[in-house]
C-alpha positions in Angstrom: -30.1 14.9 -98.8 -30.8 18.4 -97.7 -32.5 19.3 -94.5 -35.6 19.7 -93.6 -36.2 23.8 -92.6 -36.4 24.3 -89.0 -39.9 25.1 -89.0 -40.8 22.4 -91.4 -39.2 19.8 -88.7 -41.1 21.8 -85.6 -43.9 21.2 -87.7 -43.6 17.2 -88.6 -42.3 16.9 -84.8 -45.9 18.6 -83.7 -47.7 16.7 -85.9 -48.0 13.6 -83.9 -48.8 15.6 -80.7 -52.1 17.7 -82.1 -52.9 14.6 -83.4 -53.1 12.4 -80.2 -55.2 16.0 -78.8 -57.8 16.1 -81.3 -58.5 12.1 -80.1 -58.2 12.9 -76.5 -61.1 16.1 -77.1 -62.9 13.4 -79.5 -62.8 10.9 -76.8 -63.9 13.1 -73.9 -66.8 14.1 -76.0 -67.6 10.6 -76.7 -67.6 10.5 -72.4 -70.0 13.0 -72.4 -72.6 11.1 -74.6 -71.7 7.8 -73.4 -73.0 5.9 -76.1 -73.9 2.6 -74.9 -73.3 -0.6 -76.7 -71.8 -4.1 -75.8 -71.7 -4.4 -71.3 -72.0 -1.1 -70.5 -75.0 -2.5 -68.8 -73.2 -5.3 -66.8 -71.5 -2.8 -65.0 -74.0 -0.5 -64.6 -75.9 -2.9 -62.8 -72.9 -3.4 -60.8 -72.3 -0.3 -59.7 -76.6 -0.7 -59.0 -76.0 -3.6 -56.5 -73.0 -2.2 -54.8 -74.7 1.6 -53.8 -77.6 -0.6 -52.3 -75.1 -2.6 -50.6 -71.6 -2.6 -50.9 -71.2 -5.4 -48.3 -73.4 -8.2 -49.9 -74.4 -7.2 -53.2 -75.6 -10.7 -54.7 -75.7 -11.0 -58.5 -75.6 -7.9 -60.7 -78.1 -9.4 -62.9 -80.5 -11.7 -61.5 -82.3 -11.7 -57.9 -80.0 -14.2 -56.4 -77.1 -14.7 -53.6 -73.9 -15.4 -55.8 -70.6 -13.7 -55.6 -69.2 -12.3 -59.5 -66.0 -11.6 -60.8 -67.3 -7.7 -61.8 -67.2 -7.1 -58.5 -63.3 -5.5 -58.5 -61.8 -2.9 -56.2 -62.6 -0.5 -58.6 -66.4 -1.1 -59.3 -66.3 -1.6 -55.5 -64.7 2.3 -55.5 -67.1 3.7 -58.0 -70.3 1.8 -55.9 -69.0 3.9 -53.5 -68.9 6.9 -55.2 -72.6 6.1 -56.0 -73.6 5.2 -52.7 -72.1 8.9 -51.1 -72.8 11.7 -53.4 -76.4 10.4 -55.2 -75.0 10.4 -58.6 -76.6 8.7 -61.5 -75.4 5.3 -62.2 -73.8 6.4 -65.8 -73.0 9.8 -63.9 -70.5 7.6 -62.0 -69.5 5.6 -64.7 -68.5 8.7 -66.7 -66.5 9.8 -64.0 -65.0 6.2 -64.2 -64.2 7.0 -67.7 -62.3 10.0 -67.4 -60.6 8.3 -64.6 -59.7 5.3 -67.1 -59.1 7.6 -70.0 -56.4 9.0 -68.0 -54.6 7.2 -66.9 -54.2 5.2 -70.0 -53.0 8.2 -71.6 -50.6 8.7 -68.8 -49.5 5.0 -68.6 -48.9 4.6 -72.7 -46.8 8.7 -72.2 -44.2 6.7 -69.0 -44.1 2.9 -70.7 -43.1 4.5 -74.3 -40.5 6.8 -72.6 -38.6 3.8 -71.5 -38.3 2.9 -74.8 -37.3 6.0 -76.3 -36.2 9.0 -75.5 -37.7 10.5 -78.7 -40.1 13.4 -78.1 -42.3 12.4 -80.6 -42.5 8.8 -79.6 -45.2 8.8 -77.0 -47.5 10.7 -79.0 -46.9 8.3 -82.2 -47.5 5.1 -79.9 -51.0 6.2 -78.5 -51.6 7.1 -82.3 -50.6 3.5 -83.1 -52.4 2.0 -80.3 -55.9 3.6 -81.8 -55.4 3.3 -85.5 -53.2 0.8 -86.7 -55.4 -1.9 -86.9 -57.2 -2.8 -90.1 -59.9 -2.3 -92.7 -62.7 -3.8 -91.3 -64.2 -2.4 -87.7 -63.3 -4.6 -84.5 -65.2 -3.6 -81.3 -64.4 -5.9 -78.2 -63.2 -5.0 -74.2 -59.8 -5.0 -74.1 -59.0 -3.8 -77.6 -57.4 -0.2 -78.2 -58.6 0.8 -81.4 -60.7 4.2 -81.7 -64.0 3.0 -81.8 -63.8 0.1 -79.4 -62.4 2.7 -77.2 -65.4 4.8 -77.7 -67.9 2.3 -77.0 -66.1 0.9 -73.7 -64.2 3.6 -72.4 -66.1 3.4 -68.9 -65.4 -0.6 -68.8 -63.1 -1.4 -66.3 -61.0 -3.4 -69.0 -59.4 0.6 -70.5 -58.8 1.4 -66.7 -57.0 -2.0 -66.3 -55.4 -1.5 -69.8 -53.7 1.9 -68.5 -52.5 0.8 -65.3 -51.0 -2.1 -66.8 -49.2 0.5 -69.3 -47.8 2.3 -65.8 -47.1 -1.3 -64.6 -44.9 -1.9 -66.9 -43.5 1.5 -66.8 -42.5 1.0 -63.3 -41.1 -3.0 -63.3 -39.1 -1.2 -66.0 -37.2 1.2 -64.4 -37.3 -1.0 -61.1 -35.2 -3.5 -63.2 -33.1 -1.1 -64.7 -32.4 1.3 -61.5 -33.0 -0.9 -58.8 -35.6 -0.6 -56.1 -36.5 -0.8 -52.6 -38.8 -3.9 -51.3 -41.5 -0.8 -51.2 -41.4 -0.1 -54.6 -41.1 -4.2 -55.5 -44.6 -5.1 -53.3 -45.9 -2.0 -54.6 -45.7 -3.5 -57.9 -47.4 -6.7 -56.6 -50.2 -5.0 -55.3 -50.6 -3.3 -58.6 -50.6 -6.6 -60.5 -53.0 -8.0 -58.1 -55.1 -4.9 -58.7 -55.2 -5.4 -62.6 -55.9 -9.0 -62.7 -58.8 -8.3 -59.9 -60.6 -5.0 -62.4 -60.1 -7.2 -65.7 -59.0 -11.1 -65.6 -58.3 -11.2 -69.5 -56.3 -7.5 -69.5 -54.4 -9.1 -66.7 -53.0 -12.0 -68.7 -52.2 -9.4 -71.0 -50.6 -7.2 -68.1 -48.4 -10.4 -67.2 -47.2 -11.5 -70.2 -46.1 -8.1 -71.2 -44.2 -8.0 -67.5 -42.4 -11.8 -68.2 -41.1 -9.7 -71.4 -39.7 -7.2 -69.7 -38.0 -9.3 -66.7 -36.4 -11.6 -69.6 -35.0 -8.8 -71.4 -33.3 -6.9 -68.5 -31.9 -10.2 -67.5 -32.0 -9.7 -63.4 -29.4 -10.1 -61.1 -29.4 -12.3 -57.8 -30.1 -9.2 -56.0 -33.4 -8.7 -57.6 -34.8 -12.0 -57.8 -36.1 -12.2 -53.9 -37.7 -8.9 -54.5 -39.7 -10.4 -57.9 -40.5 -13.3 -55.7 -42.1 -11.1 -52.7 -44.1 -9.0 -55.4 -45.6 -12.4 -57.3 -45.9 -13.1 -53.5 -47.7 -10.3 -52.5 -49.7 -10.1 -55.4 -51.1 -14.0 -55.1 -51.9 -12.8 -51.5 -54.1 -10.2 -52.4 -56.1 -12.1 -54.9 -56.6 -15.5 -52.6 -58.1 -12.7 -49.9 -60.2 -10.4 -52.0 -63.5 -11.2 -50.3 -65.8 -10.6 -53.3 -65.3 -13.6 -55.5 -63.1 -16.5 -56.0 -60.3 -15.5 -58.0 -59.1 -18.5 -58.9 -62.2 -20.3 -59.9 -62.2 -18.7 -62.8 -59.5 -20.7 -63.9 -62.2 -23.5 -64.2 -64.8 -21.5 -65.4 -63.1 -21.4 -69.2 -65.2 -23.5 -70.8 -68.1 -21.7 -70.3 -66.8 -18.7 -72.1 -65.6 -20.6 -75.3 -68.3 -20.1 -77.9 -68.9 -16.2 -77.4 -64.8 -16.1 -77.8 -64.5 -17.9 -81.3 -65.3 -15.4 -82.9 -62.3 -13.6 -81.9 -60.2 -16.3 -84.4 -62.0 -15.0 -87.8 -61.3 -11.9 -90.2 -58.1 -11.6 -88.9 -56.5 -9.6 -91.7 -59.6 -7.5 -91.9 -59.3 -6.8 -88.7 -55.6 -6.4 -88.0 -53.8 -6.6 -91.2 -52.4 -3.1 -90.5 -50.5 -4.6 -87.0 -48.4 -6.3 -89.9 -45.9 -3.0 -90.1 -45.3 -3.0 -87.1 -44.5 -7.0 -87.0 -42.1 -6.1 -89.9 -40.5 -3.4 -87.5 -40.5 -6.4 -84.3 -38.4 -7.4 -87.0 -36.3 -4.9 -87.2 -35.8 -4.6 -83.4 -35.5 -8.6 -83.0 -32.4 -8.0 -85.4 -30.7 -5.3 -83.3 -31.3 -7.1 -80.4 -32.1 -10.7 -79.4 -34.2 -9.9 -75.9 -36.0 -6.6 -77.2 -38.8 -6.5 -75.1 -41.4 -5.9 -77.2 -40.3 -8.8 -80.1 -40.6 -10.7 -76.3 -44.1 -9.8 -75.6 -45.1 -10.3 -79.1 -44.0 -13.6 -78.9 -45.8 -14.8 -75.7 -48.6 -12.9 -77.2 -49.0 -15.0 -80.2 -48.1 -18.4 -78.5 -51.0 -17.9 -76.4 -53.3 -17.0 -79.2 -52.7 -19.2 -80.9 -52.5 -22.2 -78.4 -56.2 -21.0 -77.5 -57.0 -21.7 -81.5 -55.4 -25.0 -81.6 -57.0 -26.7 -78.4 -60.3 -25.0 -78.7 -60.0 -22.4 -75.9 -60.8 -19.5 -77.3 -61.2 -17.3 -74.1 -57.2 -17.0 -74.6 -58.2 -15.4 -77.9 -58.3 -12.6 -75.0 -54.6 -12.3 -75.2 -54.5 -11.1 -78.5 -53.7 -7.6 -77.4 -49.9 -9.0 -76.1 -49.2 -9.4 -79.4 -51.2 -6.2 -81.0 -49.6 -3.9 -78.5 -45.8 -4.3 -78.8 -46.6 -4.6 -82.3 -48.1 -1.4 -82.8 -45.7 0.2 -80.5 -42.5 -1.3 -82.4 -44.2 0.6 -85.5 -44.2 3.5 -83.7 -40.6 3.5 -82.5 -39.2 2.7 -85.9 -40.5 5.9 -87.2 -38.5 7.9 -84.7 -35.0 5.4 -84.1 -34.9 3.5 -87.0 -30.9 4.3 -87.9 -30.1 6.7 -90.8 -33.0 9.5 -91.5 -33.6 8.0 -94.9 -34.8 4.5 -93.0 -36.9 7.0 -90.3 -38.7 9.0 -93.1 -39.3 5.5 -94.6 -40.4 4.3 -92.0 -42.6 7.9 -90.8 -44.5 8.0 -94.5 -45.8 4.0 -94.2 -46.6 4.7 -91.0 -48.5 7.8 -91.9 -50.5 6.1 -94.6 -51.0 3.1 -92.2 -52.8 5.5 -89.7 -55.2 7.6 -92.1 -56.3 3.9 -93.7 -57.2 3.2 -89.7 -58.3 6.3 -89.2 -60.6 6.3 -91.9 -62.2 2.8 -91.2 -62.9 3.9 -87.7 -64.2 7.5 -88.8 -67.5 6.9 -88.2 -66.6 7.1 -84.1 -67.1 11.0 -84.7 -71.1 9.8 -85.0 -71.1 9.0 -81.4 -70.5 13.0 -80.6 -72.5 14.2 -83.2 -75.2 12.0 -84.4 -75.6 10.3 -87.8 -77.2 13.3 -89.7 -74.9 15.6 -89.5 -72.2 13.0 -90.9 -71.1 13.0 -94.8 -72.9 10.2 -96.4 -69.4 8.2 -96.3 -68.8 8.7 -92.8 -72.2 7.4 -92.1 -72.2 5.0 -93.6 -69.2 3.8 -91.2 -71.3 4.7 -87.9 -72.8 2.1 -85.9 -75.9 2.8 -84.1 -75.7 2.6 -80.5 -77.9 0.5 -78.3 -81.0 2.5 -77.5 -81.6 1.8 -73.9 -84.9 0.9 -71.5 -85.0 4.3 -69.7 -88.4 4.3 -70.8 -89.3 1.7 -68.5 -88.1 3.5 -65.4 -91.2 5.4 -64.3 -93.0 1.9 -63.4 -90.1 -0.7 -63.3 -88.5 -0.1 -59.6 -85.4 -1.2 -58.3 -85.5 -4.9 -57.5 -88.3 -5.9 -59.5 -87.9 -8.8 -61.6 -88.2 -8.4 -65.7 -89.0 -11.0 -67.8 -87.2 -10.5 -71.2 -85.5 -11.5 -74.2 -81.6 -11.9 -74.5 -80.8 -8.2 -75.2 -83.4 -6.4 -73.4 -81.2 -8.7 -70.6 -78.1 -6.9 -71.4 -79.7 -3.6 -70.6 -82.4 -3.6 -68.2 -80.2 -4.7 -64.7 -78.6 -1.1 -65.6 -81.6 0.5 -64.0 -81.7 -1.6 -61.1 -84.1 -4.2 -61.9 -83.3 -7.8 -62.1 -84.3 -9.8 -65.3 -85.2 -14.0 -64.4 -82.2 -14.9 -67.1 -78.8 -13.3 -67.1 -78.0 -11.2 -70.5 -74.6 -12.7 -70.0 -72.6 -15.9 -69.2 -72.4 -16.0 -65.6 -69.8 -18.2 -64.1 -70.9 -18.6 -60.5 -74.7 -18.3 -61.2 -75.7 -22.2 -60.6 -78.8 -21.8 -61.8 -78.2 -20.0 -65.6 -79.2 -22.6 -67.6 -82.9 -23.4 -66.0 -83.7 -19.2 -65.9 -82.2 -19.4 -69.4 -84.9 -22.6 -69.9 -87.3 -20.8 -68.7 -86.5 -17.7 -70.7 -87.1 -19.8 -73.7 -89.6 -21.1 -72.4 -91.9 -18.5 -71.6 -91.5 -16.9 -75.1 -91.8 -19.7 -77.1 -95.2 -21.4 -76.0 -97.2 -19.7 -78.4 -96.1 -16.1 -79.2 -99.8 -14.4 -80.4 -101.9 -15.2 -77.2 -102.9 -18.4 -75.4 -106.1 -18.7 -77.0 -104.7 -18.3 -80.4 -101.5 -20.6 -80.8 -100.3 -21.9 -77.2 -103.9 -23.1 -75.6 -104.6 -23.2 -71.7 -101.7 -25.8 -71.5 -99.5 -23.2 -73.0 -100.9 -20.4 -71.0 -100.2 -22.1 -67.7 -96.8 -22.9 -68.4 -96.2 -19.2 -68.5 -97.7 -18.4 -66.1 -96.0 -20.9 -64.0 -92.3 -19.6 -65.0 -93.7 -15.8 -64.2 -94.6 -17.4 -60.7 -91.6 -19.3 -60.3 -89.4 -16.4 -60.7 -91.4 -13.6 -58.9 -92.0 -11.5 -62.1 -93.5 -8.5 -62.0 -93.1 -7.2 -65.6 -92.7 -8.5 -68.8 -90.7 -6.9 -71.6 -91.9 -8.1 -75.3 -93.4 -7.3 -78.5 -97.0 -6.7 -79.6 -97.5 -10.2 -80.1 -97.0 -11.2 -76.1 -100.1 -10.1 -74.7 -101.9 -12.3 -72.6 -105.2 -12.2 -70.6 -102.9 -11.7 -67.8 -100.6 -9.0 -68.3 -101.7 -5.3 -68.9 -100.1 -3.0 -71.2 -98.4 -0.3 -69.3 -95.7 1.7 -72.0 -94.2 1.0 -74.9 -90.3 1.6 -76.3 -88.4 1.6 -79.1 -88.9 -0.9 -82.3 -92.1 -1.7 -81.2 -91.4 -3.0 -77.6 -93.9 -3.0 -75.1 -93.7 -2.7 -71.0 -96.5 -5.0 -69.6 -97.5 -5.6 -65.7 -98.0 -9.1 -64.6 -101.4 -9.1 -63.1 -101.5 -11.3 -60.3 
């Protein structure tokens, strides 16, 4: 086989870099539209409580006294940031993506670089990472590919995500090197910090950390310093003074049913993961206790023990088995023995990543719109969530909404509180009666008390507005009453009323 020119090589080498640049320039555009879908909300309205009160904050969502697992260290450092300089809520929360963005960029650059020494590697894993996933479009926290990343780049889950990347980075060459006890309760605190920002990307954080203590197979020396970091770490979580870390251990069952759905259209939605389980393969075969073919494992055993008992908040876990996955495809492309195997290897990788990339093409929409898209490219966009902005000149911070489910998801973002939550709430006592009453209200007779509900109707609504201390109701058309007086309308025919008392 003759060789490639020299240029032709600097070329394939750069490749792989310009590409990971263009994302990174598409991504930070995406930042500065922050298109808003999924909880973007949630913890907007948690960065809401915590500038009006970073001490007791009370429920992100509704007006009442409970403690929530949103409330991390670093909401509680971004409620900060809010609190001292005046920013905008989604001001702050695109400084938190940046942040996030970041250091996931950074984290996936130091993990991949103790796996290879290639230069091109790093750049072909964060490539891998965004775009080999599968034909049809996945969006969920936690999840690298392109457009999930787009729509949830300010979530705390992508800033957990990258410092679990340096994590793993560092318990790497801590294993390999040796290091001091500051370096091993450093990493404690770390993995305290990542389970405390994002409970499910911390599962995912300490599987992929078992892996990688298996494979390097630790000597006695080593062991007490593990033991003082998990020490450490279990410390800091039983003491964080905002929630109850490990009450959510209990709360699973709650989450169950939003979760399922995170068990169907797998090979839509993955089947392009499968090259890079045949390259786990590869590595499993050259060596028994890779660490990847490791965190694969524990990946899929917890996946798919969630499927089997019907706990399908572990579905969460998934990414321990997409990530070392899509990594082990990466690596194969750069170290996979003889340069026939590598180019092999580099061309089904290359056609793996412009099938992802073109399934997730339509995340350019995000930066400029759908008109100015190709009709096949927008055809792949997904229309953001609107917002309730429009509300905001009469709705005031701490006033209580009455609204539907999804007007729930968005309106706490502006500071008001809604009477039901927009999401399951683990330590809100009282979910299911506001979630009654929810249904309640809208459901007595949707056109008007005198045409479909009657005064029996009429005064069960009002009772619930009463109940709840509502000020405003958020509806359609068809939700006028005697009672409440149009003030603005929104989108899709929406309508901001006033509860006159």
């Amino acid at each position: 086989m003759r060789p490639c020119p020299p240029g032709a090589a600097r070329a394939g080498r750069a490749l792989p870099s310009v590409a990971v640049a263009l994302v990174l320039v598409l991504m930070l555009l995406v930042i500065v539209r922050l298109p808003w879908a999924g909880d973007l909300g949630m913890h907007a309205a948690t960065v809401q409580r915590l500038r009006h009160s970073l001490l007791h904050p009370g429920n992100p969502l509704v007006d009442a006294d409970t403690t929530s697992p949103y409330y991390s260290p670093w909401m509680l450092l971004l409620g900060c940031l809010a609190r001292v300089t005046g920013l905008p809520v989604f001001h702050v929360l695109r400084v938190g993506a940046l942040v996030g963005l970041g250091l996931l960029a950074t984290g996936v650059w130091r993990y991949v670089r103790t796996l290879s020494a290639h230069r091109a590697a790093p750049a072909l894993a964060f490539l891998s990472l965004v775009l080999l996933w599968g034909p049809l479009l996945f969006n969920w926290s936690g999840f690298l590919g392109l457009n999930s990343l787009a729509l949830t780049v300010a979530y705390p889950s992508v800033l957990a995500l990258g410092l679990s990347f340096h994590f793993w980075a560092w318990l790497t060459r801590a294993l390999r090197a040796g290091a001091g006890w500051g370096g091993w309760l450093g990493l404690g605190a770390l993995w305290a910090l990542i389970l405390l920002c994002h409970q499910f990307t911390g599962v995912v954080a300490s599987l992929g950390a078992l892996a990688t203590v298996v494979a390097a197979r630790p000597g006695r020396a080593e062991w007490p310093r593990l033991g003082a970091a998990a020490a450490l770490g279990l410390v800091l979580l039983w003491v964080w003074p905002y929630y109850d870390f490990f009450a959510l251990f209990a709360a699973g069952a709650d989450l169950e049913a939003i979760h399922r759905s995170l068990y169907g259209h797998l090979a839509g939605r993955f089947g392009l993961v499968l090259l890079g389980v045949a390259a786990l393969g590869a590595r499993w075969r050259r060596d028994r206790r890779d660490p990847l073919v490791l965190f694969f494992l524990l990946g899929v055993v917890v996946f798919a023990a969630g499927g089997l008992t019907g706990h399908y908040s572990w579905g969460r876990a998934l990414p321990a088995a997409l990530i070392p996955a899509q990594l082990a495809a990466a690596l194969e492309a750069v170290s996979a023995g003889r340069r026939a195997v590598r180019a092999g290897w580099a061309c089904l990788l290359g056609a793996a990543l412009l099938v992802g990339a073109w399934t997730q093409v339509g995340t350019v929409g995000y930066v400029t719109g759908r008109d100015a898209l190709p009709g096949p490219v927008a055809a792949k966009y997904r229309t953001p969530w609107a917002g309730y902005h429009w509300i905001t000149p009469w709705v005031r911070y701490g006033d209580v909404v009455m609204a539907r489910t999804m007007a729930s998801r968005q309106i706490p973002a502006y500071g008001a509180y809604t009477v039901a939550p927009g999401y399951p709430d683990v330590f809100l006592a009282s979910a299911g009666a506001r979630e009654a009453a929810e249904r309640r209200y809208f459901s007595e007779g949707s056109e008007g008390s005198e045409g479909s509900g009657g005064s029996g109707a009429a005064a069960v609504r009002r009772g619930v507005l009463r109940e709840y201390g509502v000020r405003w109701v958020v509806g359609g058309r068809g939700d006028a009453e005697p009672w409440l007086r149009r003030v603005a309308g929104g989108p899709g025919g929406q309508v901001l009323y006033e509860v006159v008392r």
